[in-house]
N, C-alpha and C positions, 0 to 999 in steps of 0.2 A: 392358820398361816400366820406365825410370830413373823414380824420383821426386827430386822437388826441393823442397822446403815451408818454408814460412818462418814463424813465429806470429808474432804480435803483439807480442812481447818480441825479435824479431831473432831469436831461437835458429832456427840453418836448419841441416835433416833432408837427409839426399843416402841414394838407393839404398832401393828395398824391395823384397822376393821374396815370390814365389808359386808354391806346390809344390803339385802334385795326387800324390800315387801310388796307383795304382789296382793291389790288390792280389787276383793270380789264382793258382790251382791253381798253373800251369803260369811262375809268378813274378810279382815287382812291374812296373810300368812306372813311370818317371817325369817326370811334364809340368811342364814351370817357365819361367816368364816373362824367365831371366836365363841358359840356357844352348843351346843354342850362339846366338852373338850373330848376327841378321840372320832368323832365323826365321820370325818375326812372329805366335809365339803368344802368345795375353794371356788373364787368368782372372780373372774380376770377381763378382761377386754380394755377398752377406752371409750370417755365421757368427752366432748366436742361440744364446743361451741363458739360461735363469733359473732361481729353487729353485721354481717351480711345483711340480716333483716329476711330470712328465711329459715325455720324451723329445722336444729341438727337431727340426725340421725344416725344412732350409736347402736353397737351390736355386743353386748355380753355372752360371756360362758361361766354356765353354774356346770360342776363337777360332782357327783356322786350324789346327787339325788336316787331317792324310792320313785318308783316308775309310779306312785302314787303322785307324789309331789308333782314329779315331769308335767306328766297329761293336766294339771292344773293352766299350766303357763299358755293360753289360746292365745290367735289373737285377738284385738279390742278390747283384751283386760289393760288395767292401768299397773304400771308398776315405778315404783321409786328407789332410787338406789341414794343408797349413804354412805360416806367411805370420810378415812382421815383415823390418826391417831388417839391416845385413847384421853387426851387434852381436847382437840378440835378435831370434831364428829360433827358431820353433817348434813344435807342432801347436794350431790352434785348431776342429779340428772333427773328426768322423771317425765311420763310419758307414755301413751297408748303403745300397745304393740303392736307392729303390723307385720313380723314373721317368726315360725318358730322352728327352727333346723331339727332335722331330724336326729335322733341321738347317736351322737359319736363315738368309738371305743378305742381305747387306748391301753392292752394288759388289763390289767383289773380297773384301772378308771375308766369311769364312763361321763360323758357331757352333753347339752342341749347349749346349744347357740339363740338367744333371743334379741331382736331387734326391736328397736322402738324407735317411735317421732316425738321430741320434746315439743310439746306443743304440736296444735294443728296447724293444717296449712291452710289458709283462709283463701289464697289467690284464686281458687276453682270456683269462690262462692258467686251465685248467677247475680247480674246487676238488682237492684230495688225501683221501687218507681214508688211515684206517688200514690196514696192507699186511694186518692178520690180519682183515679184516670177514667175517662171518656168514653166514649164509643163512637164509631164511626158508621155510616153509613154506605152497604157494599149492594150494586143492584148487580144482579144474577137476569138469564133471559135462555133461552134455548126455542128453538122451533119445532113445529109438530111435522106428521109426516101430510098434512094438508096444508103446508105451505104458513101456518097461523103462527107466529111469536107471542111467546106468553114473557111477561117479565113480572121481579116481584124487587123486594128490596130484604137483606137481613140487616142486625146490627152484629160489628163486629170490637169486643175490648179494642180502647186504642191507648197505649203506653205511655203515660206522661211522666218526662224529666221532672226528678225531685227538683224544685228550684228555692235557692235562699237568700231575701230580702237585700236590696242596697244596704250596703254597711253592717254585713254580717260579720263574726269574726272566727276566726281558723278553726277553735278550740269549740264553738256550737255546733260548727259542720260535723267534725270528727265525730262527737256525742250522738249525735242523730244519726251519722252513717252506722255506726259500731250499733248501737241500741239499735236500728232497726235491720242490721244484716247478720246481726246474733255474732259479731268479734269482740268478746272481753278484752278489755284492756288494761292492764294490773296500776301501771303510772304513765300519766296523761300532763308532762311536765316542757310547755312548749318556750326556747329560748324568744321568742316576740310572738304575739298573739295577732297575727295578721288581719290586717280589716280588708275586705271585699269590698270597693267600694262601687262596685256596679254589680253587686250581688254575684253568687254565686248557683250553676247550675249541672247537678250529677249526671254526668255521661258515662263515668269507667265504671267497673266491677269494683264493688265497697275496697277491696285491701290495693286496689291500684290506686283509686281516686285518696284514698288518706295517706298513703306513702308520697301522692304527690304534694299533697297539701302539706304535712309534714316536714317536707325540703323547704317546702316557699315559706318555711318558718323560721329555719336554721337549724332545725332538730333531727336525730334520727330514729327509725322507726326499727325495733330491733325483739329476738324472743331470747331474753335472759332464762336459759331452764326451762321451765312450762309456761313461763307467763308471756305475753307482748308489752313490750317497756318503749315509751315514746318520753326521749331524754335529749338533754343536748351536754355536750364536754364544759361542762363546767368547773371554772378554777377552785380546788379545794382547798382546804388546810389540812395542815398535818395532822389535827388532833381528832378529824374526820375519819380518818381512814382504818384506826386502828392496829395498821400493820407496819413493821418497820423490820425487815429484811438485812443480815449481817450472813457471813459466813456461819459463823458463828451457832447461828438464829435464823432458819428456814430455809436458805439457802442451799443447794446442792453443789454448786459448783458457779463461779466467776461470770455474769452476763456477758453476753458478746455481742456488737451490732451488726447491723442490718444496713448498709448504706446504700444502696440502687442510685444508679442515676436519675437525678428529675423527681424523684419519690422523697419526701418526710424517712427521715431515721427512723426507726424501730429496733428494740432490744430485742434477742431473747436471751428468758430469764426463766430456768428452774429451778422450783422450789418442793421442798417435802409435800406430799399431797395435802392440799389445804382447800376447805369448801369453801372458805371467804372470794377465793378465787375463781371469778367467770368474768364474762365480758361485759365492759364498764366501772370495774370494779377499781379502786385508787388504793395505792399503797405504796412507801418509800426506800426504795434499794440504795443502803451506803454502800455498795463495792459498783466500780465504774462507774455507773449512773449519776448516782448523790444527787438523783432529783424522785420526787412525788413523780410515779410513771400510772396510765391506764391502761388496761388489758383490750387487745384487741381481738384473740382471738385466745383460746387453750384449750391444753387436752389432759387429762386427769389418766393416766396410767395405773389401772391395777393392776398392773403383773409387779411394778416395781414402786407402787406408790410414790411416784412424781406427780407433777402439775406442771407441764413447758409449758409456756406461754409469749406470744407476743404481745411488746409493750411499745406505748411512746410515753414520750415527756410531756407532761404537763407542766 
């Protein structure tokens, strides 16, 4: 699938790729729309993501596989998808599967529909306690049929609240909740490191209790792709960002705003598909904008290799 595109400014795009690799025990495979030539596989859907701070979920269609290949794709395999032109190639999605449609037909094309979760969802995982908790003491008793009561006593686990020290700080809690409820967390990048100053004691389920603590910081807690990114909007520079958006130069067409009552402005802004692109990411639009904007949300388009997105000003 060659592409060809041309904006509104003349500036015209040649060539985009599309890479699935579906990776098994037993090794990777890899599906792509640009090798060997005459094949006639193609891979379309959209790639989502936002700082919701809940893990997207995208659904692709691969096109003209071997009923070999197909029956590969189960669920809880891991797959990664790459896409972008053949300058800036890269990963914009990636994630366990958790469906896989039964194959579709079209004429001589045929397709399977695969869905996946960028990352896992941590909010199901059961609370932790402390590894030294107590026991309790439970008396039991029943009477006979001559009238005698017998009692005895068992012990029974009693659950003790993780608790942490006067003048603990934001960034120890988080550490310990994550390390001991098994949530990886890729950057751990907190706008003020909160002090406790009458200690602190775990009541919620690990991905509630750190999303709260994470606010009382000024940060947010968000899954960039497959990772968990705990960040906060910090002011960039320009030479940060690496992207600088013209008609010209990446652009598809003129931003437009967003102006709701009572809500923060917001652009949208699309651009030729670009993996630089996901949420949090900073880059400088000179048509309308002419400010450094952050991505708050976007969707990566393979049928037409775009990337929409919404943006605010920084």
């Amino acid at each position: 699938m060659a592409l060809k595109a041309t904006n509104p400014d003349g500036k015209t795009w040649y060539g985009a790729k599309v890479e699935v690799d579906l990776v098994l025990k037993k090794g990777t495979y890899n599906f792509n729309n640009f090798t060997p030539a005459g094949y006639g596989l193609t891979i379309t859907g959209e790639i989502s993501g936002g700082d919701g701070g809940s893990p997207a979920t995208n659904t692709i269609s691969i096109s003209n596989l071997s009923k070999a290949h197909e029956d590969l794709f189960k669920t809880k395999e891991h797959i990664v998808v790459k896409a972008g032109d053949y300058d800036m190639f890269g990963i914009i999605g990636e994630g366990n599967i958790t469906k896989v449609s039964p194959e579709a037909r079209d004429g001589e094309d045929h397709s399977i529909s695969i869905t996946f979760v960028a990352g896992k969802d941590y909010s199901k995982n059961k609370k932790i306690y402390n590894a030294y908790s107590g026991a309790r003491t439970v008396k039991h008793s029943y009477k006979t049929s001559a009238g005698k009561t017998i009692t005895w006593t068992t012990s029974k686990k009693k659950n003790i609240n993780i608790r942490f020290k006067k003048g603990v700080k934001a960034k120890t809690i988080i550490q310990r909740i994550a390390r001991e409820s098994g949530i990886p967390i890729a950057v751990l990048h907190l706008k003020k490191n909160k002090v406790y100053k009458h200690g602190y004691t775990l009541t919620k389920k690990p991905e509630a209790a750190i999303k709260a603590i994470v606010k009382d910081c000024g940060s947010k807690f968000q899954y960039r792709i497959d990772d968990i990114v705990i960040d906060y909007d910090e002011k960039p520079k320009l030479w940060q960002t690496h992207l600088y958006l013209t008609l010209k130069d990446g652009l598809v067409n003129m931003p437009t705003i967003n102006d709701e009552d009572g809500k923060k402005a917001t652009w949208t802004v699309v651009t030729y598909l670009n993996p630089l692109v996901a949420n949090g990411s900073v880059f400088y639009v000179a048509e309308n904008i002419k400010s450094l904007v952050r991505v708050k949300n976007y969707t990566h388009s393979l049928d037409d290799m775009q990337t929409s997105c919404e943006v605010e000003m920084v």
